[in-house]
N, C-alpha and C positions, 0 to 999 in steps of 0.2 A: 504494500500500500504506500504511496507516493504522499509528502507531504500534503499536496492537493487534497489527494482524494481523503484522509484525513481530516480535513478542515473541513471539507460536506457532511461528511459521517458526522463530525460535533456537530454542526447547526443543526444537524437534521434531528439527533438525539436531540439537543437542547430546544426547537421546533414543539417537536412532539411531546413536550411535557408542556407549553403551554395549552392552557384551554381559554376559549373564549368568552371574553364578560366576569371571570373568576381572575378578582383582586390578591387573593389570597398569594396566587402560583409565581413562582418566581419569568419575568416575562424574558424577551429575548430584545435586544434595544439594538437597532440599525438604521444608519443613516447613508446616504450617497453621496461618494465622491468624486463620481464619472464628471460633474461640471469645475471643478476643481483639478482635476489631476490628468491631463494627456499625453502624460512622460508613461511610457511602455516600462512596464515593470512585473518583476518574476518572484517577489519575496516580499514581506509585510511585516513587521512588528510592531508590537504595541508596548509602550512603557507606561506604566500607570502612575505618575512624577509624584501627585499631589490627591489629595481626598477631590480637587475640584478640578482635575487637567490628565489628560489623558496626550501620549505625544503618539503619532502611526510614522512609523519612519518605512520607506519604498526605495527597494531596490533590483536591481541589475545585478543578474551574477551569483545570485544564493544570499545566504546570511554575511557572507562575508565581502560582499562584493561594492559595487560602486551605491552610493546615495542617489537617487534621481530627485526624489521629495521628500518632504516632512508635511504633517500636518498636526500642528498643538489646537487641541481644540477643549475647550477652558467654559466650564460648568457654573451656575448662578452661586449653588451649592454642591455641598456632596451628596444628594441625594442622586445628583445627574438628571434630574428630571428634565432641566433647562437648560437650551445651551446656550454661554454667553457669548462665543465668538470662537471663530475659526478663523486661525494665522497658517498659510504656505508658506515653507521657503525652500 
């Protein structure tokens, strides 16, 4: 199983334990970055800096390879319900 196809398998598990309209369930939170981000890119990490900032660094060439983007993108609070801004660089 390919990094890839790993990352489907979790959304998908984590998908399917949500239910719809039940507050209770722990939910699945996704956003798009297709109008943000047209640098071609083969890897993704996420650092979670602060209770309220999340940083997705994209790259070329694996984990270890070239930076093409960053995206910091910085919450009202830590609850993350809100988001306060998104910075490229």
């Amino acid at each position: 199983m390919s990094v890839t196809d790993h990352g489907i398998e979790a959304l998908r598990k984590a998908a399917s334990l949500v239910t719809s309209g039940d507050t209770t369930e722990t939910k699945l939170r996704t956003f798009s970055v297709s109008g943000m981000l047209s640098e071609t890119y083969d890897y993704l990490s996420v650092n979670y800096a602060t209770a309220t900032q999340e940083i997705y660094t994209f790259k070329t060439g694996g984990s270890g390879g070239t930076t093409v983007a960053t995206l910091t993108v910085n919450y009202t609070d830590s609850t993350k319900a809100n988001v306060s801004n998104v910075a490229k660089t």
